[in-house]
N, C-alpha and C positions, 0 to 999 in steps of 0.2 A: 504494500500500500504506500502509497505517496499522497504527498500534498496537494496533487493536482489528478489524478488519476489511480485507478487502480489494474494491477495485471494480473490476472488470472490464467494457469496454464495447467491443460489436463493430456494426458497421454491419449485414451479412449475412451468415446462415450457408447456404451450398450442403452441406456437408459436416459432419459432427459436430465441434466442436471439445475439444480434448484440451487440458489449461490444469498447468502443472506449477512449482512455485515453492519455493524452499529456504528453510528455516528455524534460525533457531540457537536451540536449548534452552538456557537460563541456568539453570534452577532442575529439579530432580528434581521426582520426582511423579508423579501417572496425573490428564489432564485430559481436560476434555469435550473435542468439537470440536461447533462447530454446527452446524444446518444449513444446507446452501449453499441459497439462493434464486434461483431467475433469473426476469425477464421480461419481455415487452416491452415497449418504453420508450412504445410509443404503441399498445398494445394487452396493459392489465396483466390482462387477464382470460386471454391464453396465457402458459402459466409452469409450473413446476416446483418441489419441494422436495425433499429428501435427508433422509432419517436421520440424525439425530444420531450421533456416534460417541467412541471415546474413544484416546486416545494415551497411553502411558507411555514417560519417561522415564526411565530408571535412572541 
């Protein structure tokens, strides 16, 4: 995990994977979230994007 990003890396998926990670809000506000990208590491043309989204803070 990083400050700006996170990387995730898995050898084979047989089954869907479910990825869940906690986070601490320091500051208020309504932010983007980006979109998550995945693909494969040695075949980058199968891959996926997500819709951007956005989180609030209060």
């Amino acid at each position: 995990m990083r400050d700006d990003r996170m990387l995730l890396f898995v050898d084979y998926l047989e089954k869907p994977l479910q990825y869940r990670y906690l986070v601490r809000a320091v500051s208020r506000g309504t932010f983007t979230l980006p979109p998550l990208a995945a693909e494969g590491m040695y075949a980058p043309d199968t891959g996926a994007v997500t819709a951007a989204g956005t989180v609030e803070i209060r």
